[in-house]
Residue frames as qw, qx, qy, qz and C-alpha x, y, z in Angstrom:
[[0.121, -0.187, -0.949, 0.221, 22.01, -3.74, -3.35],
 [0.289, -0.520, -0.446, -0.668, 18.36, -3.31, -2.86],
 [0.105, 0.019, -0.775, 0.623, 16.59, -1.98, -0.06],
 [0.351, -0.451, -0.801, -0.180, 13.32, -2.84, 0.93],
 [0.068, -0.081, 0.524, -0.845, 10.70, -0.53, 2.84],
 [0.135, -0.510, -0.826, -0.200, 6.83, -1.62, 3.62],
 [0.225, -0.160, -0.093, -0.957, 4.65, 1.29, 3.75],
 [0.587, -0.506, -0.592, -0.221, 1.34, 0.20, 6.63],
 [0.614, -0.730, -0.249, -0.168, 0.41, 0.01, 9.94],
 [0.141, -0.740, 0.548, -0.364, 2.51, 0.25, 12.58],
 [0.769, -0.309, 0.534, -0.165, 2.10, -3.64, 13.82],
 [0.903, 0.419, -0.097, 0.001, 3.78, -4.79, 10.85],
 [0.192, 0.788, -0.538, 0.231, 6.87, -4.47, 12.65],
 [0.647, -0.367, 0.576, -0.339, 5.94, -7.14, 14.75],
 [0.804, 0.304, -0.407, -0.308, 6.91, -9.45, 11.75],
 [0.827, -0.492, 0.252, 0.098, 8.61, -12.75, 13.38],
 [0.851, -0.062, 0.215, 0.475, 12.14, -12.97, 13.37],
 [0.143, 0.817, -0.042, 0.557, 12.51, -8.96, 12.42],
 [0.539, -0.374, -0.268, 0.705, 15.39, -7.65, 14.95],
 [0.057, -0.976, -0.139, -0.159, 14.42, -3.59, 15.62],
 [0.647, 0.042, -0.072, 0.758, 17.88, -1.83, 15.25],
 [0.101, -0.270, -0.097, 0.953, 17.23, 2.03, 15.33],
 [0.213, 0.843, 0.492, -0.035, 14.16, 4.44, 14.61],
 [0.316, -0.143, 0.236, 0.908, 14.95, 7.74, 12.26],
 [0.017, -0.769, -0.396, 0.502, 13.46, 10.76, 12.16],
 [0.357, 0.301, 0.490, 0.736, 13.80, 12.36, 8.43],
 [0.184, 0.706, 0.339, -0.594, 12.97, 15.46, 7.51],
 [0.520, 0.196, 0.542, 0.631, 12.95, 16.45, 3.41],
 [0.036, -0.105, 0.175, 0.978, 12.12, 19.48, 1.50],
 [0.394, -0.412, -0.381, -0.728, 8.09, 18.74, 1.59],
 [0.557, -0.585, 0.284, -0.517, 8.39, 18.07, 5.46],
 [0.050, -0.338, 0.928, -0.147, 8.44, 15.28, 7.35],
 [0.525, -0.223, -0.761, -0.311, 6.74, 12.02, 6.95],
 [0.562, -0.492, -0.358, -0.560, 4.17, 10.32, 8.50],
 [0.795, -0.601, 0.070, -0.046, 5.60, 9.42, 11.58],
 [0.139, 0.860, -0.458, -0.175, 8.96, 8.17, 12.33],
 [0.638, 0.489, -0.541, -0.246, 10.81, 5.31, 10.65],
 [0.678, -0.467, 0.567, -0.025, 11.84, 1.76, 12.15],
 [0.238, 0.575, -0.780, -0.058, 15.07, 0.36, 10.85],
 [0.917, -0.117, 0.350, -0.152, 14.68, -3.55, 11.01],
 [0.202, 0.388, -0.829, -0.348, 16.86, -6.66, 9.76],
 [0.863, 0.038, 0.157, -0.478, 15.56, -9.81, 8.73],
 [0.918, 0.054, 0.321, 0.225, 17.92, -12.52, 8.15],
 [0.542, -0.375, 0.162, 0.734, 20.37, -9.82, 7.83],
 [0.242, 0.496, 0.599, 0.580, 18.12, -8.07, 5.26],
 [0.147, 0.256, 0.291, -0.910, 17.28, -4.48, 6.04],
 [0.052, 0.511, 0.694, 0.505, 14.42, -3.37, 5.90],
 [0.090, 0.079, 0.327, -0.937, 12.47, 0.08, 7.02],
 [0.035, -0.540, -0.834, 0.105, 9.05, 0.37, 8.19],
 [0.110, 0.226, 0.246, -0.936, 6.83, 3.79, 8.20],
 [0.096, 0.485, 0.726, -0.478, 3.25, 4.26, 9.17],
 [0.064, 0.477, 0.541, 0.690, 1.39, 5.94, 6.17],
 [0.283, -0.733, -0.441, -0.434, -1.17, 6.88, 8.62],
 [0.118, -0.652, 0.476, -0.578, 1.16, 8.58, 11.55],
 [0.657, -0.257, -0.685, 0.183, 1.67, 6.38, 14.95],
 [0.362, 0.259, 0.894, -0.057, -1.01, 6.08, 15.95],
 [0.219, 0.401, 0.712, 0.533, -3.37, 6.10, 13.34],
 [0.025, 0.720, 0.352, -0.598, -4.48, 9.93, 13.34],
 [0.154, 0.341, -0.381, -0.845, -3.77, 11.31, 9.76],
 [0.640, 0.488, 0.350, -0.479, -6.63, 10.63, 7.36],
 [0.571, -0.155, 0.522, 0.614, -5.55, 9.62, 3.98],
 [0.517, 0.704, 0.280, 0.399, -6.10, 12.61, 2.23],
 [0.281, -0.921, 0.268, 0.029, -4.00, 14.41, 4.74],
 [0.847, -0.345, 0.246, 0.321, -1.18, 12.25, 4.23],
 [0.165, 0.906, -0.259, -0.292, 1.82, 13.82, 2.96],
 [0.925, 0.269, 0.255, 0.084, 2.62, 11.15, 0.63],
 [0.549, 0.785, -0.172, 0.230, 5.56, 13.08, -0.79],
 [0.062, -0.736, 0.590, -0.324, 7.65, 13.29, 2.23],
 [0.888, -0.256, 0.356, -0.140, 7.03, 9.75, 3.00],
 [0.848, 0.417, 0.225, 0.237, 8.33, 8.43, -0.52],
 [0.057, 0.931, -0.279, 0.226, 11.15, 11.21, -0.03],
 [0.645, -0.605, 0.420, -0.204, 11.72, 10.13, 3.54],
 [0.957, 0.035, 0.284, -0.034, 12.50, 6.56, 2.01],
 [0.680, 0.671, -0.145, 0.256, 14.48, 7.54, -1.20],
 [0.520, 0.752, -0.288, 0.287, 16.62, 9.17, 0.87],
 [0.428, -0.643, 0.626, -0.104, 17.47, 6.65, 3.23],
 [0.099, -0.479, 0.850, 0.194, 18.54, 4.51, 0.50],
 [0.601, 0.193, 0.650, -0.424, 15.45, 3.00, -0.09],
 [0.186, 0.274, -0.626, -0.706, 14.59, 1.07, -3.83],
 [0.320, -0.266, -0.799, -0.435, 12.08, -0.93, -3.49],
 [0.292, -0.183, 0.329, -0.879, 8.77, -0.25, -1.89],
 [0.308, -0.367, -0.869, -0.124, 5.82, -3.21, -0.55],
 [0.457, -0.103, 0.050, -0.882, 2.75, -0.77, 0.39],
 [0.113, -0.458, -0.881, 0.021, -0.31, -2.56, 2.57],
 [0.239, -0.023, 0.139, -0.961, -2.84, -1.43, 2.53],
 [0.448, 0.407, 0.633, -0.483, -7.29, -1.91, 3.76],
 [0.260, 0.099, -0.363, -0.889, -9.27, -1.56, 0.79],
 [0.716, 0.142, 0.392, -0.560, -12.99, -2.82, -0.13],
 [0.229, 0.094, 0.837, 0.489, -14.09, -5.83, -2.61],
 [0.528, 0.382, 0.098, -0.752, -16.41, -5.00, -5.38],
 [0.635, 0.234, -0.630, -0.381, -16.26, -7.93, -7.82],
 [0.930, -0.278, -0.132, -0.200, -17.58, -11.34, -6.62],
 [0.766, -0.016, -0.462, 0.447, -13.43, -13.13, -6.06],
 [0.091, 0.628, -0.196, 0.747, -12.80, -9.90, -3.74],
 [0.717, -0.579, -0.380, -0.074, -14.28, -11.58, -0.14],
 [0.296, -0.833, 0.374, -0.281, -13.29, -10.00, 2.95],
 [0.455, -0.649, 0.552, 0.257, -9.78, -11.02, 4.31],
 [0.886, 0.183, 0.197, 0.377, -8.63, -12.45, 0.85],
 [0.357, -0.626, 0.292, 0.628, -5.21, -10.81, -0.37],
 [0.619, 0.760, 0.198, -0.010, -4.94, -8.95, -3.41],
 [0.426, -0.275, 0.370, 0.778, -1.61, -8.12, -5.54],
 [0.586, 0.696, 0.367, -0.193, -3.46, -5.81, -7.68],
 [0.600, 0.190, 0.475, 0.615, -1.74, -4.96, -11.46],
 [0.128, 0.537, 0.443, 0.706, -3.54, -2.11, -12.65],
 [0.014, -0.691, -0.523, 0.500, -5.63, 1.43, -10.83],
 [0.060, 0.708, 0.326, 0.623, -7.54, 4.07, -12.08],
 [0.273, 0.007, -0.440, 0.855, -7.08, 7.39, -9.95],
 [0.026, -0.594, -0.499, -0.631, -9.78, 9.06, -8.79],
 [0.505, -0.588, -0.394, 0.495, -8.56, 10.80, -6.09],
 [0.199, 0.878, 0.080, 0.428, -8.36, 15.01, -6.54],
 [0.337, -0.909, 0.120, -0.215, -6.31, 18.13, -4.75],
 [0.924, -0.344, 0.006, 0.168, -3.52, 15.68, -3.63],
 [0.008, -0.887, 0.428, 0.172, -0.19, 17.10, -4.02],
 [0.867, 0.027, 0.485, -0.112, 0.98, 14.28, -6.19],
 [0.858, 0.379, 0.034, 0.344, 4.15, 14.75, -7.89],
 [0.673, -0.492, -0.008, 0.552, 7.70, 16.25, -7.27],
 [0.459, -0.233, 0.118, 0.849, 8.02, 17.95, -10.18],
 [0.035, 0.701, 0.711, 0.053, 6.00, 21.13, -10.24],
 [0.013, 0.995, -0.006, -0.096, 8.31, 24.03, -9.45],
 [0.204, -0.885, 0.340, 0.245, 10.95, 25.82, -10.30],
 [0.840, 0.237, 0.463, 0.154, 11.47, 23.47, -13.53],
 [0.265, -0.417, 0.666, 0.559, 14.49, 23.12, -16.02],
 [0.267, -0.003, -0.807, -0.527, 12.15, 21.05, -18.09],
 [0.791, -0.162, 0.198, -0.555, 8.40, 19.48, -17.44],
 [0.060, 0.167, -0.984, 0.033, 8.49, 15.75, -16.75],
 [0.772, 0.079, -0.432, -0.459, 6.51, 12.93, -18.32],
 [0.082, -0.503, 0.847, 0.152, 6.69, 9.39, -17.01],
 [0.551, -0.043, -0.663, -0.505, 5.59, 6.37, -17.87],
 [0.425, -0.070, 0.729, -0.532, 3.23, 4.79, -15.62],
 [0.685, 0.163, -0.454, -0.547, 1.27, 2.11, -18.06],
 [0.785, -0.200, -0.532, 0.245, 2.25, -0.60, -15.64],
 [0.288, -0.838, 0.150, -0.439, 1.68, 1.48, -12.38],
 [0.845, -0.438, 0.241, -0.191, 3.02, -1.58, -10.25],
 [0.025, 0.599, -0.785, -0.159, 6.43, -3.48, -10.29],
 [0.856, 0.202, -0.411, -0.240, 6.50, -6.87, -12.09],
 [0.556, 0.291, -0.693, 0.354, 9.22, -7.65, -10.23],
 [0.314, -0.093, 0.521, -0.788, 7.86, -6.96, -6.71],
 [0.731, -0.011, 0.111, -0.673, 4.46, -8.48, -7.70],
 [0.765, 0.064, -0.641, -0.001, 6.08, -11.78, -8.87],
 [0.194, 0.269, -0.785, 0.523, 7.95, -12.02, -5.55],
 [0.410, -0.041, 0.516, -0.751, 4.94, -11.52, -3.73],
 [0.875, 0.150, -0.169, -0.429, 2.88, -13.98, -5.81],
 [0.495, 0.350, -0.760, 0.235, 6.09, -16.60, -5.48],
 [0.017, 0.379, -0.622, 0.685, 5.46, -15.96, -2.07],
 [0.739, -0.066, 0.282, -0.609, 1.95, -17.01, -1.50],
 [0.822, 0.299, -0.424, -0.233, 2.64, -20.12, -3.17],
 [0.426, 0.349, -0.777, 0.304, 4.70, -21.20, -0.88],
 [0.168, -0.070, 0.685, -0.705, 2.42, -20.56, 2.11],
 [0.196, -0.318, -0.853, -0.365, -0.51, -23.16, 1.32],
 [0.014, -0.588, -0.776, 0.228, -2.90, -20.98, 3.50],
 [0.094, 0.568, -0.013, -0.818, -2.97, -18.08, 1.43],
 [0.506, 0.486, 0.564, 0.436, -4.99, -17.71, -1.73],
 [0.028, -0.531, 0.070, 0.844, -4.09, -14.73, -2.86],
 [0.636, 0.563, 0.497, 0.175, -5.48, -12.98, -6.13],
 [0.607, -0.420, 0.222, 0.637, -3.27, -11.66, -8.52],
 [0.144, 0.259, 0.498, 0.815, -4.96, -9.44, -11.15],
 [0.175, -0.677, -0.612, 0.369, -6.70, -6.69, -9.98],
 [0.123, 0.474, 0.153, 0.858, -7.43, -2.68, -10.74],
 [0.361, -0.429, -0.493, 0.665, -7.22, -1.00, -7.45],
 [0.036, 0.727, 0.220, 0.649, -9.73, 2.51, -7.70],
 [0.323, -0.189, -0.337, 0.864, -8.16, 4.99, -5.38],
 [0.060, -0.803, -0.311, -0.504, -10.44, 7.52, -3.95],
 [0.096, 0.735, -0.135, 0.658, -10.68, 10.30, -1.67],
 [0.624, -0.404, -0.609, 0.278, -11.78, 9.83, 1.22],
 [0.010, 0.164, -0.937, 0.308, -11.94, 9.55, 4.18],
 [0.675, 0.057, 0.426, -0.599, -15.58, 8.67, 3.94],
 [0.397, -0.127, 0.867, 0.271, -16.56, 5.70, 2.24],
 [0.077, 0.161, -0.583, -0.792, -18.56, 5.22, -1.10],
 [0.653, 0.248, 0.084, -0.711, -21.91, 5.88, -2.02],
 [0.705, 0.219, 0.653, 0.167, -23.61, 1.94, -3.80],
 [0.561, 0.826, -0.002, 0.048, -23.95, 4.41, -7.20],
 [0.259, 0.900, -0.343, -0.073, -20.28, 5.17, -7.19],
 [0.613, -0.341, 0.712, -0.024, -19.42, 1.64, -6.39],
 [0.650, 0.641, 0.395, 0.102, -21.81, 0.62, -9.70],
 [0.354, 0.933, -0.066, -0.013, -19.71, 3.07, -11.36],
 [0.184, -0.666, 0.720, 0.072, -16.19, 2.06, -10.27],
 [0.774, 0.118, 0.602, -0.156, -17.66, -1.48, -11.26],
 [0.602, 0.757, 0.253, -0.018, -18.48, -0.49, -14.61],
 [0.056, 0.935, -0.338, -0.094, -15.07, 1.25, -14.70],
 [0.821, 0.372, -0.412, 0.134, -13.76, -2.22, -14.69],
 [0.218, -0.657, 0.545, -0.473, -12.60, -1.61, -10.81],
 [0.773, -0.183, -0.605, -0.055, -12.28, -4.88, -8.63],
 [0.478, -0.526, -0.426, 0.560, -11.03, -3.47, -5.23],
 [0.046, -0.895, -0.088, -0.434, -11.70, 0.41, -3.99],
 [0.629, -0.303, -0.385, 0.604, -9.14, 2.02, -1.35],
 [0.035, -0.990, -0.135, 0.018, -7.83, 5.23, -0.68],
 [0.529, -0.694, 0.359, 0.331, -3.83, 4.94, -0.21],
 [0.789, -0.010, 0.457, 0.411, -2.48, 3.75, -3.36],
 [0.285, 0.767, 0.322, 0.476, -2.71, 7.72, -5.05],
 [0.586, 0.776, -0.113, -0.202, -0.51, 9.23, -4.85],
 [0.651, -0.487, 0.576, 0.086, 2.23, 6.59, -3.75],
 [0.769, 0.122, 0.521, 0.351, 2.98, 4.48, -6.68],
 [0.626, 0.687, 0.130, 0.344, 3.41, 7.45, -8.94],
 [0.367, -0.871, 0.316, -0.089, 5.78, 9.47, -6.50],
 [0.691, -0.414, 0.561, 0.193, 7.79, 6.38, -6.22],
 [0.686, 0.535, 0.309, 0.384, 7.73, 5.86, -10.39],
 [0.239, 0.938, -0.145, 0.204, 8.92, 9.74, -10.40],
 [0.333, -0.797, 0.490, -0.122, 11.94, 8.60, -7.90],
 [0.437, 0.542, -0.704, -0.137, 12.49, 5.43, -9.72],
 [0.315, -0.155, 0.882, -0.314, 11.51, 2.98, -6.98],
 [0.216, -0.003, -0.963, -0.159, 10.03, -0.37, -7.10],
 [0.325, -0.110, 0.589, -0.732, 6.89, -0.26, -5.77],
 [0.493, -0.350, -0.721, -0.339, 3.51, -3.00, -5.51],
 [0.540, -0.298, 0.130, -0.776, 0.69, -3.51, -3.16],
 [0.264, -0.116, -0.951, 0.114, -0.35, -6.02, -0.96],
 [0.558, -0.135, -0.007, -0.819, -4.18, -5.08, -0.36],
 [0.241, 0.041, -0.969, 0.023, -6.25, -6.55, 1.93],
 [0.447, -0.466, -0.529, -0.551, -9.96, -7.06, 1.87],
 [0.001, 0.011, 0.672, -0.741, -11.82, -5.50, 4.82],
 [0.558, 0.451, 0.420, -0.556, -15.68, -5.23, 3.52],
 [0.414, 0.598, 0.561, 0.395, -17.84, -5.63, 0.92],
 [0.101, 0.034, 0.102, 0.989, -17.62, -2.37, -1.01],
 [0.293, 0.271, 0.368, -0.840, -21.05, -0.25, -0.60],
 [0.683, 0.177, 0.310, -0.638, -24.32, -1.99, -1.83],
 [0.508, 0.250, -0.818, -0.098, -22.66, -5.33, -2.49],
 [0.271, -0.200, -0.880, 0.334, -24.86, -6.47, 1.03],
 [0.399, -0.767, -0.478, -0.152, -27.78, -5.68, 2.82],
 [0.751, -0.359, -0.334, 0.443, -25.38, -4.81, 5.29],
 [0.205, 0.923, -0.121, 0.301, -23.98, -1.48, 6.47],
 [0.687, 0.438, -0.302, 0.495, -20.78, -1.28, 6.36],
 [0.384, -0.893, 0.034, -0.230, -19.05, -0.35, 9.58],
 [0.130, 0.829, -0.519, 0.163, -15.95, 0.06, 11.56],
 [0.541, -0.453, 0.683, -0.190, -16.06, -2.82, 13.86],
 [0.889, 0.420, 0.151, -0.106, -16.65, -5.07, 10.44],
 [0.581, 0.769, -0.220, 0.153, -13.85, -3.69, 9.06],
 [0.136, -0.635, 0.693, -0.313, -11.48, -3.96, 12.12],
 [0.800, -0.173, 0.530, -0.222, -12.66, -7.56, 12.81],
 [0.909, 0.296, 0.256, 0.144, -11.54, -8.46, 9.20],
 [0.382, 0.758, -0.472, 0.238, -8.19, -6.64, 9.32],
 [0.347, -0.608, 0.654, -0.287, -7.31, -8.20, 12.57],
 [0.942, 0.151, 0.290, -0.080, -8.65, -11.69, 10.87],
 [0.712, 0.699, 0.056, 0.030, -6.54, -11.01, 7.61],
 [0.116, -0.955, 0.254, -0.097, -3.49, -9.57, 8.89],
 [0.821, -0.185, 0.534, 0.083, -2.06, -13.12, 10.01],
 [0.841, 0.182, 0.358, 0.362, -1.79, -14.29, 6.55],
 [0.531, 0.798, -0.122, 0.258, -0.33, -10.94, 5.02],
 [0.476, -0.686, 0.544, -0.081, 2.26, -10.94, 7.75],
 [0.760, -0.121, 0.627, 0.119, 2.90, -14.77, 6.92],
 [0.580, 0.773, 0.040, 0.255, 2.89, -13.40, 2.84],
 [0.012, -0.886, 0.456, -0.085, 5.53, -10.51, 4.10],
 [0.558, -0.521, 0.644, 0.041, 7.76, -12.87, 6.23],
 [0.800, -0.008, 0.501, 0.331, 7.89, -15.56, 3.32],
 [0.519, 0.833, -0.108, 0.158, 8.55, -13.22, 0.25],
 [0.037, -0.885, 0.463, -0.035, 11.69, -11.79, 2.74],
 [0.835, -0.260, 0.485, 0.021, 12.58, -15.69, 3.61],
 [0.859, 0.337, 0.379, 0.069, 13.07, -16.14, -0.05],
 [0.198, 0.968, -0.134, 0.081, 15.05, -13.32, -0.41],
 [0.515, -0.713, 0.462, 0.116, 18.05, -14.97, 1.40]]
C-alpha cells in the first residue's frame, strides 16, 4: 500500500478533516531531520507531515539536511512524496499565488550533500533522473485541480533550484530565463533526486510568491512574499485535500 508524506510548512497540517494521531522523532545515519514528524489520517489515509524548514521556520535552505529528511520518511514506510514549496515566477503565466506542478528543473544549486551513495561503495550508482518528477503524482495533482473550479493551476514547468538563501540578482534571472526556466526556488535540490535514489514517488506543488528579480519596478520583499503565501495557501490546501479525497 502506498504511503503518502507532504514535505512544507508546518500549517499544512491544519488540512480539514486531517485527524493528528502521533508525532515521531527519527533519527537515521545522516542525523535527524528537520524537525519532528506528524502522523495524520485522512479518510483513513495516512499520511506524514515534516517541516523542510525545522518548526519554526529557522533552517535556511541550504542548511537543510535534505538527506535525513528523505531518510526520515523512507524509513517510516513512506513511498510517495508531495513537496510544497514558495518559489518565484519568471515567465509571463507564472503570477503570484498561481499553482505550479512543474515537470522538468535544472540544478543550480552547489556544496549540498546530495546523494546517499558516496561512501564506503560496493559499486558507484547511476540513476535515471530524465523525468525528475512522478507522472503519477503529477497527474493526481493535476486531476485534482480540475475538480476544484477555483484553481488554475499550471502544469508544465522547469523549476531552477538555487542556492540561496538570498534571492537573485535581474542578470541571473535573464539567464535562468534564457535557460528555458519558468519558476526559480530553492528546495526542490536536492529532494527529488534523494527520493529517485530511494525509489520514492515524488512531485511538487509550487506556489508563486513574487515576481522573480527585474520582472517589476518593484523590490521584491518579505512582506510581498508573505502576503502572497498567506493569499495562495487556501487554494493549495484545497488542491492537497482534493487530490487525498480522490484517493478514497
Amino acid at each position: 500500500m502506498n504511503k503518502l508524506a507532504i514535505i512544507g510548512g508546518s500549517g499544512l497540517t491544519q488540512l480539514e478533516g486531517l485527524e493528528i494521531i502521533d508525532q515521531i522523532s527519527p533519527t537515521t545515519p545522516w542525523g535527524k531531520p528537520s524537525a519532528a514528524i506528524t502522523v495524520g489520517k485522512f479518510n483513513d489515509i495516512e499520511i506524514l507531515f515534516l517541516p523542510r524548514h525545522g518548526d519554526p521556520h529557522t533552517i535556511p535552505p541550504h542548511k537543510i539536511n535534505y538527506r535525513a529528511n528523505i531518510q526520515a520518511l523512507k524509513d517510516s514506510g513512506v513511498n510517495e512524496i508531495i513537496a510544497v514549496n514558495a518559489v518565484g515566477g519568471i515567465t509571463e503565466k507564472m503570477t503570484p499565488c498561481r499553482i505550479v506542478v512543474p515537470n522538468q528543473l535544472i540544478d543550480y544549486t552547489h556544496s549540498r550533500a546530495d546523494t546517499f551513495h558516496e561512501e564506503d561503495l560496493e559499486k558507484v550508482v547511476h540513476i535515471d533522473f530524465t523525468e525528475p518528477y512522478s507522472e503519477t503524482l503529477r497527474d493526481e495533482l493535476i486531476m485534482a485541480a480540475e475538480s476544484v473550479d477555483s484553481i488554475d493551476i499550471c502544469k508544465i514547468a522547469i523549476y531552477a533550484v538555487t542556492q540561496g538563501p538570498r534571492l537573485e540578482t535581474t542578470a541571473e534571472i535573464r539567464r535562468l530565463e534564457k535557460d528555458g526556466c519558468d519558476i526559480v526556488g530553492m528546495t526542490s535540490m536536492p529532494e527529488a533526486s534523494l527520493a529517485r535514489e530511494l525509489e520514492m514517488e515524488y512531485a511538487c506543488c509550487s506556489l508563486v510568491v513574487n515576481w522573480a528579480a527585474g520582472k517589476t519596478d518593484e523590490i521584491i520583499t518579505m512582506e510581498v512574499i508573505e502576503n502572497n503565501l498567506k493569499e495562495g495557501m487556501g487554494n493549495v490546501m484545497s488542491l492537497l485535500t482534493a487530490m487525498l479525497h480522490n484517493r478514497r
